[in-house]
ZADOFI-103246 format. One record per residue (C-alpha): residue in one letter; x, y, z. Coordinates in steps of 0.1 Angstrom, whole numbers, plus 5000, padded with zeros to 4 digits. Layout:
residues N
AXYZ...
end
This chain:
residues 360
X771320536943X769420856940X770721146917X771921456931X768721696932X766021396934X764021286960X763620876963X760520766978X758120516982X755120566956X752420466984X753620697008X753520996978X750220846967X748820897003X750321247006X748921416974X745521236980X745621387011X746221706995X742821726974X740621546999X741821877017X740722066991X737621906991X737621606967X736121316979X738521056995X737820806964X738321076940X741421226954X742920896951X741920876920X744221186911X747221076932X747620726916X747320876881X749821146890X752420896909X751820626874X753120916853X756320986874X756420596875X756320546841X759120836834X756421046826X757421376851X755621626830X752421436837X753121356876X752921526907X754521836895X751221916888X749921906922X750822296926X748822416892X745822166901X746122316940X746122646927X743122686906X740722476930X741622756957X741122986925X737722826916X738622706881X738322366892X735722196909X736821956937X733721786938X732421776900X732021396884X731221456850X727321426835X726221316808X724221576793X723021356756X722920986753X721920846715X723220496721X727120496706X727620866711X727321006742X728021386755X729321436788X729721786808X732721796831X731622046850X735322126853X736321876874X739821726879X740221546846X741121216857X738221146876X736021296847X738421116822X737620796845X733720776842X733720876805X736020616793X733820376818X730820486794X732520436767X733920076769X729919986786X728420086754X731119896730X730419596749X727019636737X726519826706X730119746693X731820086699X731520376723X732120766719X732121006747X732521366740X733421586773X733121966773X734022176798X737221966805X740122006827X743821856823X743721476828X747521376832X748621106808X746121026777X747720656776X746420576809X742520586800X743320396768X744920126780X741820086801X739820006774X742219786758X742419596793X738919576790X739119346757X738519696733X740819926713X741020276731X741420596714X741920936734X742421266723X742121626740X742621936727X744722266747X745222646739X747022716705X750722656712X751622596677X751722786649X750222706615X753022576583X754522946578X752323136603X753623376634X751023326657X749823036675X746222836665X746222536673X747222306704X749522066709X746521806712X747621446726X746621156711X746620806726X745620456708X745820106726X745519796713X744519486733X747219206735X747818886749X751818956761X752219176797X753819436777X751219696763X750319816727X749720166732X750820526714X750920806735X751821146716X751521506716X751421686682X754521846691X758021746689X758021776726X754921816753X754922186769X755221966805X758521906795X759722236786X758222326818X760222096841X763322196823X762522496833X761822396870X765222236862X766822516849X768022336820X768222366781X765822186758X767022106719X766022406696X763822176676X760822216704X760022556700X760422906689X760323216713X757723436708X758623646674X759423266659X763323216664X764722866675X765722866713X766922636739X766322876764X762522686782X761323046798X761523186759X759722886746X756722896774X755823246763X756523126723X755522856705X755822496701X756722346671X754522066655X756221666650X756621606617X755621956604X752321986589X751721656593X751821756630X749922016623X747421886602X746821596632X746421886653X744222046635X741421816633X741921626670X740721976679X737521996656X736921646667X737321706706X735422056706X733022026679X731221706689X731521786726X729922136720X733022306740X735822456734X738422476708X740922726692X741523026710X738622916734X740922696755X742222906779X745822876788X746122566811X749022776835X746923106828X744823246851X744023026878X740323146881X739323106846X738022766833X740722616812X737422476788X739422176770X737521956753X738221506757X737121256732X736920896745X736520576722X736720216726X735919976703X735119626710X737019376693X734219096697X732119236673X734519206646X735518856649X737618646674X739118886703X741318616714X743118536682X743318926673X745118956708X747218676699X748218856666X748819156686X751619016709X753118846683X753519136662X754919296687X757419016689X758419036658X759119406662X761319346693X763319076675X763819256644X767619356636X769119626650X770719936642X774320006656X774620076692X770820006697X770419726725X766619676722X763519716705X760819826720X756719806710X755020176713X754020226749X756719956764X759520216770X757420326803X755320006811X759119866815X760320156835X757320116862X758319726861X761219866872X760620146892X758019886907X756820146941X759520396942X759320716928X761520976918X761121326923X763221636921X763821786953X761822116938X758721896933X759121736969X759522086986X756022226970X754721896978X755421947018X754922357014X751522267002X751021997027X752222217054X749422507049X746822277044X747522137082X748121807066X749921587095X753921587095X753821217097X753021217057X755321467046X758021297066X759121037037X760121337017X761821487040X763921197052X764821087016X766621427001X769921396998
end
């Protein structure tokens, strides 16, 4: 039964509306797919901030000419393992796509892969290109930095981003090995669609802007986040943003323009794909093996009070896409930019119609 201010709808049917939406734009018809399924995986997966609510921001700054709609990514140094690659800021999951590709080629061969990207744009959910490479037999590590959100232990200002950080491990069972964090206590997509939501978020996200606690979102988008774990968070932080920028030769720090900023400046993030090939360090199969089992052995473990199940990192939302399976659901905000956007790009009714028919 859908919730009272959602849209239900078939994912194939939003999948064919937002690609149509960029291949509008002027991203090729592969490409734009490319964007859509990553977006509609996110909401799939329970992952809103990281789904189609982004179609406005991305729309925006293509018509701005931030983003290119047609830019692949190229790979400007090659040295063997380490490889440089300039976005040319293009939509980040089709640059995100080709440098992970690069990546897990060059593990297969030389054992492990590194590709630095510079002159990045946002590319949805970090998990998704890391579980690529675990797919592909090789342990995937992703990281990207943003414009400082958090402030340093102590400090009033903002320095450092809340950079994501995603590891998967390949494993023999369906279910996935695979951390997917922000170096916040809570991603600043979320405080955004709270406040597309007009709801309150717990006071231990972030501070307003002179460094109070507030569950108020519109006082914690123009504050600050607040890092997970303290300076551990911060620390992590820290360095995923030296890492990201510094190899890539792009930006870092105050650099990274702000991501919902002004739409005709390059947001300049910085992406750092690895995969690691678990053949060169002895038997992939048995280390797969050992993988699902210890994941077993976490979900079978004893339970506090009230907890029903266990879950490995990363299973939470592979289980809700099991069972999602191809609906989507949307709030009816999200839908209505989706069509308003549709609608001015002369996109035919026939694909905004699903959203239409399926509000409440």
């Amino acid at each position: 039964m859908t919730t009272p201010g959602t849209v239900t709808a078939n994912a194939g049917d939003i999948i064919a509306l937002v690609a149509r939406i960029f291949s509008s734009l002027g991203v090729n018809e592969a490409g734009a797919r490319t964007v859509a399924e990553a977006l509609v995986e996110a909401d799939r997966e329970g992952l809103a901030s990281h789904g189609v609510m982004l179609t406005d921001m991305y729309v925006d700054r293509i018509r701005s000419g931030s983003v290119s709609p047609t830019a692949t990514g190229t790979i400007v140094s090659d040295q063997g393992v380490a490889m440089v690659m300039d976005a040319e800021n293009g939509l980040g999951q089709i640059t995100g796509d080709k440098a992970i590709a690069h990546a897990i080629d060059r593990a297969r061969t030389l054992g492990a892969g590194i590709v630095a990207v510079r002159n990045g744009f946002h590319f949805g959910a970090a998990r998704r290109f890391a579980l690529k490479a675990a797919d592909a037999g090789c342990v995937g590590i992703v990281m990207c930095n943003t414009r400082p959100l958090m402030p340093a232990p102590g400090g009033a200002e903002p320095v450092v981003g809340n950079n994501p950080l995603a590891i998967a491990f390949p494993t023999a069972s369906d279910a996935p090995i695979v951390l997917d964090m922000a170096t916040s206590e809570a991603a600043m997509g979320k405080i955004r669609m709270a406040a597309k939501s007009g709801k309150q978020i717990p006071e231990s996200w972030a501070v307003d802007a002179e460094g109070r606690e507030t569950n108020d979102p519109e006082a914690a988008i123009a504050g600050m986040l607040l890092p997970s774990g303290g300076p551990k968070g911060f620390g992590l932080a820290f360095v995923m943003d030296l890492m990201a920028g510094l190899l890539s030769g792009g930006g870092y720090g105050a650099t990274v323009s702000p991501l919902y900023g002004d739409p005709a400046k390059p947001y300049n993030c910085a992406h750092l794909f690895m995969a690691i090939d678990a053949t060169h360090f002895g038997d992939a199969g048995a280390m797969q093996q050992a993988a699902a089992a210890a994941g077993d052995k976490l979900r079978a473990g004893r339970k506090a009070p009230g907890v029903d199940r266990l879950y490995a990192p990363g299973e939470r939302e592979w289980q809700r896409a099991r069972d999602n399976a191809d609906i989507v659901t949307i709030t009816d905000t999200v839908a209505a930019m989706l069509a308003g956007i549709a609608r001015t790009l002369d996109i035919e009714p026939a694909l905004i119609a699903p959203l239409e028919q399926s509000k409440n």
